[in-house]
LOSE-515872 format. One record per residue: x, y, z of N, C-alpha, C in turn. Coordinates in steps of 0.001 Angstrom, whole numbers, plus 500000, padded with zeros to 6 digits. Each point is the difference from the previous one (the first is absolute). Layout:
REM LOSE-515872
XYZXYZXYZ/...
END
This chain:
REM LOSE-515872
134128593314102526498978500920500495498732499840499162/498863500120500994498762499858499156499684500511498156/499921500664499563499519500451499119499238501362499939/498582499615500919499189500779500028500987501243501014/500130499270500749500979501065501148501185500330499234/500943499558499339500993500641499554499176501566499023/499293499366499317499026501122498926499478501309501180/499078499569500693499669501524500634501400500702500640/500832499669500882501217500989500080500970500828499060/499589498928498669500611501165498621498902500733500010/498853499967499653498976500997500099500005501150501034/500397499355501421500123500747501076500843501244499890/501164499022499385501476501035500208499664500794498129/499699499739499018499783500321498695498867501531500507/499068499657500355498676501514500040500486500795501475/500824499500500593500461500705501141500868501044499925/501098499481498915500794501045499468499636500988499147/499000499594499057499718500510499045498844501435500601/499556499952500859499604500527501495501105501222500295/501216499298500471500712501256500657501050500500498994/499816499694498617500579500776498600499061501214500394/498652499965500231499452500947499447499860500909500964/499556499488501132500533501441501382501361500264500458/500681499139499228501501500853500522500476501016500273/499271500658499027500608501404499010498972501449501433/499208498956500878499407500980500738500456499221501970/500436501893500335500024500111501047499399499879501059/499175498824500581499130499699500556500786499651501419/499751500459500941500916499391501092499348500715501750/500846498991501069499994499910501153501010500652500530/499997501163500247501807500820500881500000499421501728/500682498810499691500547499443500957501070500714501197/500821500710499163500364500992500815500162501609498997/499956501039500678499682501162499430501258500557500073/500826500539499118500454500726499586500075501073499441/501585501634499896499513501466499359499952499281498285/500680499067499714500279499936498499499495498031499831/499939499896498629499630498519499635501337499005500073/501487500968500086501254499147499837499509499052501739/499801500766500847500230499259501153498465499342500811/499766500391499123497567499231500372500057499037500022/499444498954500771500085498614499210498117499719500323/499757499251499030498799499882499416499499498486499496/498777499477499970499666499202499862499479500287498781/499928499278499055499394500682498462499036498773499709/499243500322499406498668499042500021500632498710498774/501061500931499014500166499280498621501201499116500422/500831500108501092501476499489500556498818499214500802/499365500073500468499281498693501171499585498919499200/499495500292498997499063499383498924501299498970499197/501036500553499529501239499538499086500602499104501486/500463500180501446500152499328500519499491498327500223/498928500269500308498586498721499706500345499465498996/500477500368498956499983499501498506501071499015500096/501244500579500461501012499403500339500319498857500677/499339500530501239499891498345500972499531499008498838/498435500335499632499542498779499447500938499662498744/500191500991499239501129499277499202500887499231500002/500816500536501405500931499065500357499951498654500975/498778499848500473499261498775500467499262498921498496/499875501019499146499369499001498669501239499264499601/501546501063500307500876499132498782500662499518500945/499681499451501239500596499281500919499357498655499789/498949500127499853498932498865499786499552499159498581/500973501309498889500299499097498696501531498979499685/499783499511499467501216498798499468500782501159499294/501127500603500658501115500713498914500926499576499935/500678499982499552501811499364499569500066501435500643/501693499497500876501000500908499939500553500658498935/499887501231500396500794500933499016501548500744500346/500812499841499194501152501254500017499817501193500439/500295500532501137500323500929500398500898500786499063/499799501181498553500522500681499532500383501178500066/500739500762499350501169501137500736498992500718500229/498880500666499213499190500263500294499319500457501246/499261498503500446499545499879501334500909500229501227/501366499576499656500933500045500870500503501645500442/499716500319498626500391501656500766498923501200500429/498525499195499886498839500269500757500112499355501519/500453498898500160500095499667501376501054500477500449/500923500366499373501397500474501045500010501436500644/498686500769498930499578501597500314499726500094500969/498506498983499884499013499506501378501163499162501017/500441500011500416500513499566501082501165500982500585/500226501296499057500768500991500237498792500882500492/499226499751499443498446501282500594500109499084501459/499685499009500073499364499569501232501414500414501050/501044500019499700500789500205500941500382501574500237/499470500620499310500223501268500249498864500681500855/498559499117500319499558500120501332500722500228501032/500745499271500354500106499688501287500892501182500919/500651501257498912500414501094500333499625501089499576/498958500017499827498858501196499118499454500172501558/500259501551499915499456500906501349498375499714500289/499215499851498512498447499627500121499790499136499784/500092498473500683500021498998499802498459499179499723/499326500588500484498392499892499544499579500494498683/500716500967499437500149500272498799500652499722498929/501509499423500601500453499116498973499085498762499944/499381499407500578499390498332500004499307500102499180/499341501451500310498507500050499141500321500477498244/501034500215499703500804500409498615500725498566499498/500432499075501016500525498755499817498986498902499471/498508500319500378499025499164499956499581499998498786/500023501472499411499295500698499001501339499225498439/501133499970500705501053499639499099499836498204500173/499840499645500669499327498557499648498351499410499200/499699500830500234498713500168499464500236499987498201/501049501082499886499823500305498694501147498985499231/500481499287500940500830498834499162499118499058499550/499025500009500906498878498711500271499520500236498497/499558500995499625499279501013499334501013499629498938/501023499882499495500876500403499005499972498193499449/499816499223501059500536498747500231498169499465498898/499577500467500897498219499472499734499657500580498192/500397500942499484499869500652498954501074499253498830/501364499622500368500666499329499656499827497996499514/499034499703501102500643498588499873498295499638499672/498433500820499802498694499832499647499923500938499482/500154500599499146499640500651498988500378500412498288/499158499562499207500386500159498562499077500526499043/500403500177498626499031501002499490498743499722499435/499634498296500505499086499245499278499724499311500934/498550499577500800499535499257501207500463498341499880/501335499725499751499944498381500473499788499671501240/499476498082499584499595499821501291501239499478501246/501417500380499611500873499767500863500219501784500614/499542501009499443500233501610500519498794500482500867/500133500103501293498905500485500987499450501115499077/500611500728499651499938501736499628500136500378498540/499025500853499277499988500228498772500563501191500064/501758500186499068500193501352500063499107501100499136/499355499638498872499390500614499425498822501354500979/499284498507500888498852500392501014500919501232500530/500954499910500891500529500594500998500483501438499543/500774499974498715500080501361499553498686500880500077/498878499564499007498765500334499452499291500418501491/500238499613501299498852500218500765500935501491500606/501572499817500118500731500708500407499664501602499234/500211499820499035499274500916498738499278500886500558/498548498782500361498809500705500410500106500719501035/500742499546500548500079500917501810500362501361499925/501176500259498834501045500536499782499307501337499387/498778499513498885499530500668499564499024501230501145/499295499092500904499267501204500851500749500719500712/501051499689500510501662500902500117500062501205499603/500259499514498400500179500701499310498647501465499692/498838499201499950498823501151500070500135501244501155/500158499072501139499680500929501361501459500680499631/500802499833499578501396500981499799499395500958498962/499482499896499059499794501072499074499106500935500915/498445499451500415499179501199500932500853500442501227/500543499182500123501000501092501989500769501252499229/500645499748498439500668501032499513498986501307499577/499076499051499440498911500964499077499199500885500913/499441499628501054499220500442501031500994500680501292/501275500199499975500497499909501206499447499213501482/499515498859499835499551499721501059500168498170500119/499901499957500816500914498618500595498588499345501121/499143499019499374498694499394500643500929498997500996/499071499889501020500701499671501565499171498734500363/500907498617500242499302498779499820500724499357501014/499551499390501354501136499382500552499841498206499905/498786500108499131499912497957499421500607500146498521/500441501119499471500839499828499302501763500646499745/499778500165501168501721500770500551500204500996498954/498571500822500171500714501677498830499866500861500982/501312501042500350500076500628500945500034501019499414/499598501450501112499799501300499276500970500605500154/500486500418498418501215501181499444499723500920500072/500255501081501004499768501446499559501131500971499477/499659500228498954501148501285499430500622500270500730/499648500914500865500277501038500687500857499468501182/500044498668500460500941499377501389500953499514499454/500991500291500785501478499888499883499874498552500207/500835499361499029500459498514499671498835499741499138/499144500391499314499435499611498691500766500651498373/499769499149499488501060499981498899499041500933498896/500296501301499765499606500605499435501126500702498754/499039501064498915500570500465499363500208500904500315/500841501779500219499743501072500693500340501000498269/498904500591499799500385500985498910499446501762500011/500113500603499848499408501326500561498479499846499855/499154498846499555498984500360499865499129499143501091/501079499290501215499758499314501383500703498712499205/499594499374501155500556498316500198498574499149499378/500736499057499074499211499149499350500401498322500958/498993499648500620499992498467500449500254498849498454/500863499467500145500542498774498868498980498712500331/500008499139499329499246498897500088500357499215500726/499626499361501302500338498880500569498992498974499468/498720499846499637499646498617499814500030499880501551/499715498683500690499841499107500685501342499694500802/501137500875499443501232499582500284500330500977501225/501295499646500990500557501295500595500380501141499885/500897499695498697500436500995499514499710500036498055/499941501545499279500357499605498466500459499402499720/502071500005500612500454499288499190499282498136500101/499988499688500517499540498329500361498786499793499078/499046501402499609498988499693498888500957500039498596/500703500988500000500799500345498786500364498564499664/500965499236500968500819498548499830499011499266499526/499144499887500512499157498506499603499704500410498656/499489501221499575499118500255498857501036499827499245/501233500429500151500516499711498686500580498491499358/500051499125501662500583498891499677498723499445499020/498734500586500289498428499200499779500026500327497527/500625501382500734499672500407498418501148499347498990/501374499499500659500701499407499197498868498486499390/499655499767500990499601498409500009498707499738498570/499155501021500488499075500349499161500237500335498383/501151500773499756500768500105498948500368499576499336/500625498769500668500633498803499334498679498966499283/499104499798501040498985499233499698499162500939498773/499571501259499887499618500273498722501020499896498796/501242500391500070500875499848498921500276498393499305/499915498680500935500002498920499732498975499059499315/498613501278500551499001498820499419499723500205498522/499999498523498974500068499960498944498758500421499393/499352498755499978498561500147499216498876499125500148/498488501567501067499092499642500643499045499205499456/499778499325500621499010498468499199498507500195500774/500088500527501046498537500074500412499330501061500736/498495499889500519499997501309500350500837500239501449/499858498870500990500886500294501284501570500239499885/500946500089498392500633500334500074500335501570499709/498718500509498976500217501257499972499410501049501332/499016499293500892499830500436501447501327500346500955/501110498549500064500803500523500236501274500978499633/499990500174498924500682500894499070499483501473500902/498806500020499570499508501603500200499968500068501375/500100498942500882500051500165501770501543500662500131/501152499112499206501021500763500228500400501015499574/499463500526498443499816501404499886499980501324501002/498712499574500422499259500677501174501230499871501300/500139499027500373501172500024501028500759501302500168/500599499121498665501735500627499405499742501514500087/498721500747499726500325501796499219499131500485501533/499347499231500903499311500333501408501588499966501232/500583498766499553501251500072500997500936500782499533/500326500454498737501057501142499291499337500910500645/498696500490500450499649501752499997500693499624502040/499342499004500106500000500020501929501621500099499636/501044499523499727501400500030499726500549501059500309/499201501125499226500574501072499467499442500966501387/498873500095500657499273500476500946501075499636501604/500394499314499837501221498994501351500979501310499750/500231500448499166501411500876499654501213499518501029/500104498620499331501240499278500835501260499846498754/500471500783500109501503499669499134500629498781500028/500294499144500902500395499021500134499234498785498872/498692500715500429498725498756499016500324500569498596/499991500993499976500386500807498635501213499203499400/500968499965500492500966499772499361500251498657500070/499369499384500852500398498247499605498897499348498629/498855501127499684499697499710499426500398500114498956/500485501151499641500757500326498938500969498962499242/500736499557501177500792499358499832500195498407499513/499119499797500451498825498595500129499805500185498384/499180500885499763499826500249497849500585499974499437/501376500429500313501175500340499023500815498916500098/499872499133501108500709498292499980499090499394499118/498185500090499919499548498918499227500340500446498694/500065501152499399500379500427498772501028499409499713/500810500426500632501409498910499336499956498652499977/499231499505500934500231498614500305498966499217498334/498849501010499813499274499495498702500788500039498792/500588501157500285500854500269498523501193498769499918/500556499933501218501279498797499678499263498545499894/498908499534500339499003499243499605499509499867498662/500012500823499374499499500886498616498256499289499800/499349499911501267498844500201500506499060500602499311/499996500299498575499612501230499866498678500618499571/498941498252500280498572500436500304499811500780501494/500354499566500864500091500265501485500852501526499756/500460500590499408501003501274499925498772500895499368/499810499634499284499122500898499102498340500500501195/499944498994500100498861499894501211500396500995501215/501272499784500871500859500696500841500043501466499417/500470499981499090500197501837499841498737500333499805/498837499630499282498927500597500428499254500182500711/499866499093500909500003500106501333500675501306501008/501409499982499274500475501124500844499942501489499286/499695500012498585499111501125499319499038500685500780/498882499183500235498858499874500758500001500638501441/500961499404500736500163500122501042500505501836500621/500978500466498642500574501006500021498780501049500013/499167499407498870499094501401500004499253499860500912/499721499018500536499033500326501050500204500487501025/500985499690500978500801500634500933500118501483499820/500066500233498618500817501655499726498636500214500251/498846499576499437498400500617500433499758500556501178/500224498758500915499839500145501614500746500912500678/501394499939499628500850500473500470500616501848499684/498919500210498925500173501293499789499591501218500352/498969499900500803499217500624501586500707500125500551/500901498922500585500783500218501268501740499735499280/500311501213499357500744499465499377501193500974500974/499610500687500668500593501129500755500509498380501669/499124499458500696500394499154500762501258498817499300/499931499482498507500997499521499555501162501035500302/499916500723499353501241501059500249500595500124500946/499164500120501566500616499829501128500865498911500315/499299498568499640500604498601500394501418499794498951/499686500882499016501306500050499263501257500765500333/499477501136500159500637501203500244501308499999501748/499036499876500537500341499723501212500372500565500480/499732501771499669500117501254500421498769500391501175/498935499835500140499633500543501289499935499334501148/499940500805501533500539499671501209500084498621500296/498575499003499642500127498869500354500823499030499512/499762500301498812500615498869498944501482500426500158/500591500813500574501720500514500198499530499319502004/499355499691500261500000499875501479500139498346500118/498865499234498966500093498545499762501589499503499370/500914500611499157500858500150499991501024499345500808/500035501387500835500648500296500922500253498829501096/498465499350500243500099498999501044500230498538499216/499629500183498983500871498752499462501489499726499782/500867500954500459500745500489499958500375499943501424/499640500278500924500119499553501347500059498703500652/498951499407499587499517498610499705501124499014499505/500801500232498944501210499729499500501403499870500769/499847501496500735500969499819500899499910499283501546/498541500363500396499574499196500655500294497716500127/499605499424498744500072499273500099501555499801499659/501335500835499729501179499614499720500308499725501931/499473500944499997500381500048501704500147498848501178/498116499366499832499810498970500406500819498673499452/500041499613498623500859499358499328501465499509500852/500600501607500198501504499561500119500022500002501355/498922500046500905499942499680501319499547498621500249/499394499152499084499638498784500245500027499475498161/501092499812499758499775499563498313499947498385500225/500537499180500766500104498853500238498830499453500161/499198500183501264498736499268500228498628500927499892/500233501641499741498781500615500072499616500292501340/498841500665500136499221500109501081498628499384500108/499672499369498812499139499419500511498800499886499139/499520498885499392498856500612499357498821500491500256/499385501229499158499270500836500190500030501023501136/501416499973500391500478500845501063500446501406499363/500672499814498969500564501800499310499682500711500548/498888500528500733498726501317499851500847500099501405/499847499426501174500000499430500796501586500528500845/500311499706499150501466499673500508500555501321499215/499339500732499316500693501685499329499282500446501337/498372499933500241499802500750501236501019500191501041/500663498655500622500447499771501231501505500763499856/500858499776498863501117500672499465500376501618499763/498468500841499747499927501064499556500709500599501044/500457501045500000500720500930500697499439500799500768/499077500771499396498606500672500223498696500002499134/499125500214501063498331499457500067499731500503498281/499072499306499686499309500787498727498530499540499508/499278500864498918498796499068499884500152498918500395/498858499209499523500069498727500050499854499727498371/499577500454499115499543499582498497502020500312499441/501247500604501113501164499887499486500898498615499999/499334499041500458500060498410500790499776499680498935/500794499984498068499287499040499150501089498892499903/499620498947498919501084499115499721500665500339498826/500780499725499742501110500967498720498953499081498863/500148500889498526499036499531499458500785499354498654/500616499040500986500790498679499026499716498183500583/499119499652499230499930498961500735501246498805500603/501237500383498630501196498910500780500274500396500998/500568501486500101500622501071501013499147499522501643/498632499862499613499092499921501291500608498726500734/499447498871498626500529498790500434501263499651500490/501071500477499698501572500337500183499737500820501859/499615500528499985500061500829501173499005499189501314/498716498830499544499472500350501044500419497842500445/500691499112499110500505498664499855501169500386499792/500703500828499379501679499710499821500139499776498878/501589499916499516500615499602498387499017498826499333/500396498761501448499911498855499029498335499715499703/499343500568500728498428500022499729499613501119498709/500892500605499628500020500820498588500642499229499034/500974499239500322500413499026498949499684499037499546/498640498913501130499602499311499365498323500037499398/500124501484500383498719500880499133499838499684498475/501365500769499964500615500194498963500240498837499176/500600499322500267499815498318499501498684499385499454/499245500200501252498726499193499539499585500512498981/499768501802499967499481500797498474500789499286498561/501128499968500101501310499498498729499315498449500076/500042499621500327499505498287499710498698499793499890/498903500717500313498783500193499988499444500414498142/501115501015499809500088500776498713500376498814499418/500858499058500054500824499180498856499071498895499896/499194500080500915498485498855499968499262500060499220/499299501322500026499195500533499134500483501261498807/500348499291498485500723500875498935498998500715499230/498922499854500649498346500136499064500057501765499392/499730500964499061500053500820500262499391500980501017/498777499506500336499093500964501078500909499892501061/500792498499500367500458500172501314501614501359499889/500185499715499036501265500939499807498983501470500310/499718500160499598498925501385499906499541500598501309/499140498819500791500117499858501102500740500386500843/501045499580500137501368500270500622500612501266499917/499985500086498873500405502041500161499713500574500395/498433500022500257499066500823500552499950499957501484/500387498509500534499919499770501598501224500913499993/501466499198499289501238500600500868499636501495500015/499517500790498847499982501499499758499211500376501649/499139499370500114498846500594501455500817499639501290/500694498818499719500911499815501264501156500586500203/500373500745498959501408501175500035499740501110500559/498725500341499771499038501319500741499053500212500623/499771498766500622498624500201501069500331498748500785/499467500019501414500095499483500886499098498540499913/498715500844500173498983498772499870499591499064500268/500782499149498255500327498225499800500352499807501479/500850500050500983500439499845501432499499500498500964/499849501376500472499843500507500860498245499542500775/499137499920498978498576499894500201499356498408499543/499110499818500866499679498410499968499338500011498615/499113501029499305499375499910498681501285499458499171/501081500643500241501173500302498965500666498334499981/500337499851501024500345498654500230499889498917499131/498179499817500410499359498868499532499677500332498501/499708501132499343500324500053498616501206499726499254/501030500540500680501358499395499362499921498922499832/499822498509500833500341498871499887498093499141499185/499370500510500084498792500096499133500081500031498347/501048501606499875500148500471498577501151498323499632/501047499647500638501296499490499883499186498404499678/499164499758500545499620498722500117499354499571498646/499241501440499538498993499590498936500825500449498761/501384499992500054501281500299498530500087498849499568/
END
């Protein structure tokens, strides 16, 4: 292949991506068809059109380069055996226009897992389309105005209405917005740019592990663009901790938690202990500041803790339904499922009698979902790919990493149910 032409399609496919790192994180889209809820909408998203394009040409560039065959490893093998359990669980999914369009989105993000995997590293060689360094850093940036518009929607109660940037209006006061309820009214939580808190909560915290690691690691600044970036992630890190805390998503709460208390150990059995020393002050830091922010509204913590008034005993309750709900579906189809992105769908059609429509959720376990809407063996070779994926990467962030996904995927839907959720999972998985 030419030269000059091989060079502009890395360029092509290199600033193209680096492109839809940074609008990912925003809801920009075409409602192709309209739906009461986002489980069953299907949508054209400006950042999935854009990552599509990327793809073709990608996969027309490495058709057109000299590669050696490669081994098909267990790995890949139990990514393709999923995908071909998704694709067949179309073909008896009651919404079959809706499974395709969830099937597409799950090829997409292999593409995606595949493309992040086999061009990208942490230093621009000229055999890597993709600089992982770039890709975090722009991700960052996105993450960060996220994170702003989450602090003012909390601070202001008010939620600015954008439909070139898919921010839709939250009102307190309407049933199916995710509020706080305390005798002194309902407080609106932070969505950010996202559907829901929790999905701002998830990202921010996967964003603030990442950030964490990268201040605790770096040794010693040699210039001024390194102490620029120092104080950029500063700024990040204590702007995405306050939006964190504003999400009042427990789930984000606690994978983060959890996420700290793995790198702690993991430094200490390292005996790490420039990077430790750095880490706990960091999380010194972190403590008081939070207690700053957080001591105003220290009465709404109480609620999300407590879990004594009506709502928070009502959210409960339906998670709890939800539970039994998806045992239900399960042992009525544990073999092949109903279908992907069908759950919602197929509890409607099952229900006994009529109800809201915001009572139509997906149980808020991502295996359980996956288990219920593909079957066993599409949970088993889930499951696989995560265990061999993990034994790939022994790095500590990726261990760290990982706690924090499984923790969000034990208790929130998300990662699966929603096309944002999707394509971040295999996004976050790609760049371990």
């Amino acid at each position: 292949m030419p030269t000059k032409f091989n060079n502009f399609w890395r360029r092509v496919i290199e600033y193209s991506f680096y492109l839809f790192v940074f609008i990912f994180p925003w809801q920009t889209k075409i409602i192709l068809r309209p739906a009461p809820t986002n489980f069953t909408e299907i949508s054209l998203y400006l950042s999935h059109l854009l990552l599509a394009i990327i793809l073709i040409v990608f996969f027309i560039y490495r058709l057109r380069s000299t590669q050696k065959n490669q081994k098909i490893t267990a790995l890949w093998g139990s990514l393709f055996a999923l995908e071909i359990i998704i694709l067949a669980s179309f073909f008896w999914a009651p919404d079959q226009l809706l499974a395709f369009y969830y099937y597409v989105l799950f090829l997409m993000g292999i593409g995606l897992f595949y493309l992040l995997r086999a061009e990208s590293s942490p230093v621009h060689y000229q055999k890597s389309l993709l600089n992982k360094t770039k890709i975090v850093y722009l991700f960052l940036s996105s993450i960060f105005l996220q994170a702003i518009l989450g602090i003012y929607q909390f601070l202001s109660q008010q939620t600015p209405v954008s439909k070139y940037l898919g921010l839709a209006l939250h009102n307190s006061n309407a049933v199916g917005t995710a509020v706080i309820e305390t005798s002194s009214g309902r407080w609106l939580r932070a969505y950010g740019g996202m559907d829901h808190p929790n999905i701002l909560g998830g990202v921010l915290a996967l964003t603030l592990i990442v950030v964490a690691y990268l201040l605790i690691k770096k040794k010693v600044i040699h210039s001024k663009q390194e102490i620029g970036e120092s104080l950029a992630l500063f700024v990040f890190y204590f702007v995405a901790l306050f939006a964190l805390f504003f999400t009042f998503s427990r789930a984000a709460w606690l994978a983060l938690a959890l996420a700290f208390i793995t790198l702690l150990i993991a430094l200490i059995i390292k005996k790490d202990f420039w990077a430790l020393g750095r880490f706990l002050a960091l999380m010194f830091f972190s403590v008081v500041m939070i207690f700053i922010v957080a001591y105003p509204y220290r009465n709404l913590v109480a609620v999300r803790i407590q879990d004594q008034t009506r709502l928070e005993q009502k959210s409960l309750q339906q998670r709890e339904t939800y539970l039994f709900q998806a045992k239900n579906i399960i042992s009525n189809h544990w073999a092949v499922g109903v279908g992907i992105g069908n759950y919602t769908t197929v509890l409607k059609q099952e229900s006994k009698s009529p109800h809201n429509i915001w009572f139509y959720q997906p149980v808020h376990n991502v295996f359980l979902l996956l288990w219920a809407e593909s079957g066993l063996f599409a949970l088993i070779f889930f499951l696989s790919f995560l265990v061999l994926l993990k034994k790939d990467r022994r790095t500590v962030l990726a261990g760290t990493i990982f706690v924090a996904l499984l923790t969000l995927m034990l208790f929130d839907h998300w990662l699966l149910s929603l096309p944002f959720g999707l394509l971040f999972l295999f996004l976050v998985l790609g760049l371990l």
